[in-house]
N, C-alpha and C positions, 0 to 999 in steps of 0.2 A: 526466489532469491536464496543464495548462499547461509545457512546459518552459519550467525555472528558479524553478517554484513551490516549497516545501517542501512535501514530503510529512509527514502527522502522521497517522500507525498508531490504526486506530480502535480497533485491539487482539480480544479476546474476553472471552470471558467461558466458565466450565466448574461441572459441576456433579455430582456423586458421587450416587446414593441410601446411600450410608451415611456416606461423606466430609460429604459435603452441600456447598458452595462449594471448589473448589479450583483459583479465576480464580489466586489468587498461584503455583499450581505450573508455569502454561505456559509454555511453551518455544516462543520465538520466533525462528526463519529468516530471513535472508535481508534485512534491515531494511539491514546495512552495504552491502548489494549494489544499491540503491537511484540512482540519478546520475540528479538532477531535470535536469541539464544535458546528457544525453544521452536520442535518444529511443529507443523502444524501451518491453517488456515486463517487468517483473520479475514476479520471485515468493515470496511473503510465507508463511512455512508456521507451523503452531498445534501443540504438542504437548503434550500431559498425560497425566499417569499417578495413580493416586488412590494412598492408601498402602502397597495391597495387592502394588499391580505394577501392575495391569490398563492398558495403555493405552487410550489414546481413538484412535479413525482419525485420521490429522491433517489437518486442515483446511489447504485454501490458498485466498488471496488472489492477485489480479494488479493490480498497480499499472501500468497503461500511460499513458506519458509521449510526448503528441506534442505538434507545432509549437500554439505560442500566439496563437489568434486576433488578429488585430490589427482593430481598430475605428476608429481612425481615420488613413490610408493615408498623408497625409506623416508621420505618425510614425514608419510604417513604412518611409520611402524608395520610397511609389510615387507617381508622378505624375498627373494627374487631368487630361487634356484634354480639353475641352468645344468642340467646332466650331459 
């Protein structure tokens, strides 16, 4: 992603064979650690457990945040000389 873009958590989703749906118990990482204005790598973790106990492995995400292409160059502060 673009820095300075927001970032908006695609989330998960989780699912029990006896629970059956249990997307509302996860537990999510790492989301405040996020600085779209800083570049760099984060990391986003998934955690669920059904009602027994059992956890789930937790899943991670990486949200990397570099420079924002620019399209078109005086916007950007570059110069264009044509000889």
């Amino acid at each position: 992603m673009g820095a300075g873009s927001t970032y908006g958590d695609a989330g998960a989703a989780a699912w029990d064979n006896v629970d059956g749906d249990i997307t509302a118990n996860i537990v999510t990482g790492g989301l405040s650690e996020i600085d779209t204005n800083a570049l760099g790598s984060y990391t986003v973790t998934y955690g669920v457990s059904d009602t027994s106990g059992h956890a789930a492995t937790q899943v991670t995400r990486w949200v990397n945040v570099g420079a924002t292409p620019c399209f078109y160059p005086p916007a950007c502060g570059y110069r264009i000389r044509i000889d």
